[in-house]
C-alpha positions in Angstrom: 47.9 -51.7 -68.6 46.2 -48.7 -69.9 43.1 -47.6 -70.7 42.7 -48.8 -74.2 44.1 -52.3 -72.8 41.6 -52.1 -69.9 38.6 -51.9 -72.0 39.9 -54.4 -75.2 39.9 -56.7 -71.9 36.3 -56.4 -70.9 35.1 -56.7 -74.6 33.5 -59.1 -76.6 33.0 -57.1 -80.0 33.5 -59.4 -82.4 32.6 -62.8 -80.7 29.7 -65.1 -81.3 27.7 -66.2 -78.6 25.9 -69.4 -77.9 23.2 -69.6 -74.6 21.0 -72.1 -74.2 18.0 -71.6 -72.0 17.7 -67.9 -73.3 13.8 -67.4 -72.9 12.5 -67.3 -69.3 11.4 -63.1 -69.0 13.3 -63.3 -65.8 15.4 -66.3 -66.4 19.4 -66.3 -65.8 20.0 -67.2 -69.2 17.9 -64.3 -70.9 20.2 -62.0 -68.3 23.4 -63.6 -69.3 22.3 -62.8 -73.3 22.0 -59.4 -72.1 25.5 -59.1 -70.2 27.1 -60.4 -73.6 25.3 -58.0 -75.6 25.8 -55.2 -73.9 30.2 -56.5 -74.2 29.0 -56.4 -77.9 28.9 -59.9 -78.7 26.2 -61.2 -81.3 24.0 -63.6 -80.0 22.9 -66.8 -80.6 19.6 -67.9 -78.2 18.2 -71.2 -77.7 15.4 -72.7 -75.9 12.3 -75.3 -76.2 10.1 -75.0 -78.3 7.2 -74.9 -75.8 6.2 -76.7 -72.5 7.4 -80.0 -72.2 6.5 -82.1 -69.4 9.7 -84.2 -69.6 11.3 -81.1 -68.1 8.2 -79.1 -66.5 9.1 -80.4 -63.1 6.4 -80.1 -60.4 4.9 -76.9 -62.3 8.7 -75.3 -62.1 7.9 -73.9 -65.9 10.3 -74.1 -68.6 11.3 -72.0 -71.4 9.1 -71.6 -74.7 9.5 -70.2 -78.6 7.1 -67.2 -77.8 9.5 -66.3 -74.6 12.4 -66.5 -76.6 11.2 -64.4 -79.4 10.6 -62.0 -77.0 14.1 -62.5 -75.4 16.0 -62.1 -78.3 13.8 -58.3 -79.4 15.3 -57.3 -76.0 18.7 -58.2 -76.7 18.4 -56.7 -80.3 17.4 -53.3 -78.6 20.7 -53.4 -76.7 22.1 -52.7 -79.9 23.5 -56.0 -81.5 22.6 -59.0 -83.4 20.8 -61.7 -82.4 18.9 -64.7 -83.6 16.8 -67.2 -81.8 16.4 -70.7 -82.6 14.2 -73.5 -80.4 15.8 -76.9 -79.5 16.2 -79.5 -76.9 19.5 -79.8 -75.6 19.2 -83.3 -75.2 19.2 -84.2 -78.8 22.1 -84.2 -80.5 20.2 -83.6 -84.1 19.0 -80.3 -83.0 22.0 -79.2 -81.2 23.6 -79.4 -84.9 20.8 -77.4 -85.9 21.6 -74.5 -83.4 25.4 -74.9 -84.2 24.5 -74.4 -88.3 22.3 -71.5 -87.6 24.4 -69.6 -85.7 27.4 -70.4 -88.4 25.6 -69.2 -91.2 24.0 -66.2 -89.3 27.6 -65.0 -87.8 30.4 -67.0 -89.5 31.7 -68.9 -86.1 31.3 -69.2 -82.8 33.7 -68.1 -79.7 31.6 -68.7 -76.7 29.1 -71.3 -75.4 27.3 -71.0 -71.8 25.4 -74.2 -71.2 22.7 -72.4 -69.1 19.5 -74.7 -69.6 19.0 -76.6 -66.7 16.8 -79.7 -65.1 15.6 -78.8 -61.5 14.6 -82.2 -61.0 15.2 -83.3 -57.2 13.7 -85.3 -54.3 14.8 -87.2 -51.5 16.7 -90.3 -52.4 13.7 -92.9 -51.6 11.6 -90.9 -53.6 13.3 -89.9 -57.0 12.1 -91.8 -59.8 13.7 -92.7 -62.8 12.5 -90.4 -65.1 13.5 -87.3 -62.5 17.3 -89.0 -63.2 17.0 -89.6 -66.5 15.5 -85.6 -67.2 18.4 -84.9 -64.9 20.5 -86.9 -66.5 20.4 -85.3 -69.9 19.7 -81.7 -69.9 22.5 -81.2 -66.6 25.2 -83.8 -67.3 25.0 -85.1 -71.3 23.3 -82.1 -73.2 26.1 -80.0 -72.4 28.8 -81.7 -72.6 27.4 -82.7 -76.1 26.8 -79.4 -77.0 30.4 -78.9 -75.8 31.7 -81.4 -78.2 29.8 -80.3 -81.4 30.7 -76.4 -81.0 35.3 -76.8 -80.2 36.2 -77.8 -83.8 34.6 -74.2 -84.9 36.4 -72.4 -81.8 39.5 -74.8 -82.4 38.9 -72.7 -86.2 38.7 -69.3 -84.5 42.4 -70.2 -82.6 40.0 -70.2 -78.7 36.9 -70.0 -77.3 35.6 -69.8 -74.0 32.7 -72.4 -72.7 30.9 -71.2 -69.8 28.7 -74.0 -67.1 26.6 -72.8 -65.1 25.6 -75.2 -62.8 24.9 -74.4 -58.8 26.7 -74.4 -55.6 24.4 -78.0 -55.5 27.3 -79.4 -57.7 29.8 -78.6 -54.9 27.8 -79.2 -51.7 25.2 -81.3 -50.6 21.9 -80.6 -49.2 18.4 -83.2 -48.4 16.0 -83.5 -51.3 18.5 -82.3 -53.8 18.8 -85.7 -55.4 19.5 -86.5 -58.6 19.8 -82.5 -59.2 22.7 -82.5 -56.8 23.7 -85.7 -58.3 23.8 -84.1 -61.9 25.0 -80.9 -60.6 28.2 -82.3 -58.9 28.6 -84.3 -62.2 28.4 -81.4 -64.4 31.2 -79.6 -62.4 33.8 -82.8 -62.8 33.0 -83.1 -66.3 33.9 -78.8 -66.9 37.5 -80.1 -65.1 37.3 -82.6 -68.2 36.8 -80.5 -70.8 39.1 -77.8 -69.8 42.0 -80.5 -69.6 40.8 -82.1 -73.1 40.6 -78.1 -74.5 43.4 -76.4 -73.4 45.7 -77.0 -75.8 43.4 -75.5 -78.3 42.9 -72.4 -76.6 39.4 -72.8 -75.5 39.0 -72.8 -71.7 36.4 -73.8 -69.8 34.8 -72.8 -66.6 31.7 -73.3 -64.0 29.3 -70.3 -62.7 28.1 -71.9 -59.5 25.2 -70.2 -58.1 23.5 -70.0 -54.5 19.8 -69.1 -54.7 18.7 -66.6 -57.1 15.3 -65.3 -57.5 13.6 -65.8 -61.2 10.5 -66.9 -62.2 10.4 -70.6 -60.5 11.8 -69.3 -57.2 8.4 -68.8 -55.7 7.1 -73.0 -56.8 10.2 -73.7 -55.5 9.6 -72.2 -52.3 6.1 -74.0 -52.3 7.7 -77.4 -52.8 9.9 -77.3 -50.8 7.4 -76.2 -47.8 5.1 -79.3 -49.1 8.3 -81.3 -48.0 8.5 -79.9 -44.6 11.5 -77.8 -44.6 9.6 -74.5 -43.4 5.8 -74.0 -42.3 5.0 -71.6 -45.4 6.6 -70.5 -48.9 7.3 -67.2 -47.2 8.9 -68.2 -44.3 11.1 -71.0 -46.9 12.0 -67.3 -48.6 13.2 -66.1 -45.9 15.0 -68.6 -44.6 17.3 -68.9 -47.5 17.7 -64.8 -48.0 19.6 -65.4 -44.5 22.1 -68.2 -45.6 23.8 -65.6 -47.1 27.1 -64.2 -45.6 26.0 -61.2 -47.7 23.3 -59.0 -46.3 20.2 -61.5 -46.6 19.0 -62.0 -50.3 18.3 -63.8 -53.5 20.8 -63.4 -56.1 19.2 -61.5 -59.2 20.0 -63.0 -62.0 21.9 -60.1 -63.1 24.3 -60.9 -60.3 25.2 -64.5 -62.3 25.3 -63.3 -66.0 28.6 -60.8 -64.6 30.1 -63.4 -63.7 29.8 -65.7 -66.4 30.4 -62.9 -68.7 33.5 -61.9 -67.3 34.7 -65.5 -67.8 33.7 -65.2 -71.5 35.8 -62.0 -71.6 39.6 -61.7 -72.6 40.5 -60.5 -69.1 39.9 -64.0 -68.1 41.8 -65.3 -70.9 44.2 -67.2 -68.3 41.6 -68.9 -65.9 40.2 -72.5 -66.6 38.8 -75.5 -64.9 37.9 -73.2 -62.0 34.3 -73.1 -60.2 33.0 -69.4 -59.7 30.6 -69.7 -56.5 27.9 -66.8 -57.1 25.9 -67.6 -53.9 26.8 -64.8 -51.5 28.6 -67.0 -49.1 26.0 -69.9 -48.5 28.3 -72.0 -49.1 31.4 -71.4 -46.9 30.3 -73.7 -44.5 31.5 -77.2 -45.4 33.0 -76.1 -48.3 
């Protein structure tokens, strides 16, 4: 391979990409928006509306139209096109909408990363049905419907790439993960699905799956899970899981997940599907 090989394989001029829970200012998905951009890729961003307390778990915050206007002026500035359009994953009406929007904005679509998540958890005896049915639909059904209603446009484009990123929660188990481990492992099997049901189109599909990253819920996080009695404070809950790692003790950034999931998205892993890429600094080698 030579040079000009080497970089046509790391590129994504050209492609038209699709992320959905693009707003948070220190969100994974507003980071993964950037790591396509900056591969040249025109964007496509997505989030709610505003706060909604179907998915507002516990104070956990959720994305909003202000944030993503914001998110998308900061992708612009890297020096591609972008457009931001608000919409709940888990209608199917408004995922239509986002698909139509970013086919009259760019022509098509090549890549999709389901990054919009529902951190919904609890112990068992005390998850209710709403946590599963939040769970339920923005983890397990909101994807794989947004899935659905973007492969007859990649199918068009002769491939595509579809991107999951779920959480090493969807491979392993841990207490009080609930229906968010639940979902999680869920979302992983259905990824295997897809990339079986895809293949033959050209469009593969893969799972980011990572450990504990630090963005703008991890310190309510660390408060709820303190009020549940897995460490004395929020700080010492921090530091706790910055020394799961096999890596020298920390948080992921969320820069550390959008390179992986753009790499994914990029030709050079043109010949890699129905695989699970653990981001987690080695967390979870242990019962793997």
């Amino acid at each position: 391979m030579n040079i000009d090989e080497l970089i046509k394989s790391q590129t994504l001029e050209g492609k038209v990409a699709i992320v959905t829970g693009a707003s948070r200012p220190n969100g994974q998905g507003r980071a993964i928006s950037k790591a396509l951009a900056v591969r040249g890729a025109k964007l496509v961003m997505t989030d709610l509306e505003g706060d909604d307390p179907r998915y507002n778990y516990e104070g956990l915050g959720v994305g909003s139209g202000e944030e993503l206007a914001e998110a998308v002026d900061e992708v612009r500035a890297l020096g591609t096109d972008a457009i931001g359009v608000t919409a709940d994953i888990t209608d199917k009406a408004q995922i239509g909408e986002v698909v139509d929007a970013a086919l009259d904005a760019f022509g098509g679509i090549d890549i999709l990363v389901n990054n919009a998540g529902s951190l919904h958890g609890h112990f068992i005896a005390d998850t209710t049905d709403d946590m599963w049915d939040a769970s339920y639909r923005v983890n397990l059904k909101g994807p794989v419907d947004f899935a659905a209603a973007v492969v007859p446009h990649m199918r068009e484009r002769g491939g595509g790439s579809i991107v999951q990123n779920t959480s090493v929660a969807g491979l392993v188990a841990f207490a009080g993960g609930g229906c968010y481990s639940g979902t999680k492992h869920g979302a992983v099997g259905m990824m295997k699905v897809m990339a079986e049901e895809f293949g033959p189109d050209n469009i593969r599909v893969n799972a980011v799956c990572p450990g504990n990253v630090w963005t703008d819920i991890s310190r309510r996080e660390a408060e709820l899970f303190t009020e549940r009695g897995f460490a004395e404070n929020p700080e010492a809950f921090v530091k706790m899981l910055e020394s799961m790692a096999s890596l020298p003790g920390r948080y992921a950034a969320p820069e550390d997940i959008a390179e992986a999931v753009a790499f994914l998205c990029t030709p050079g892993a043109k010949f890699i599907t129905g695989t699970t890429l653990r981001v987690d600094g080695g967390i979870s080698i242990v019962g793997a």
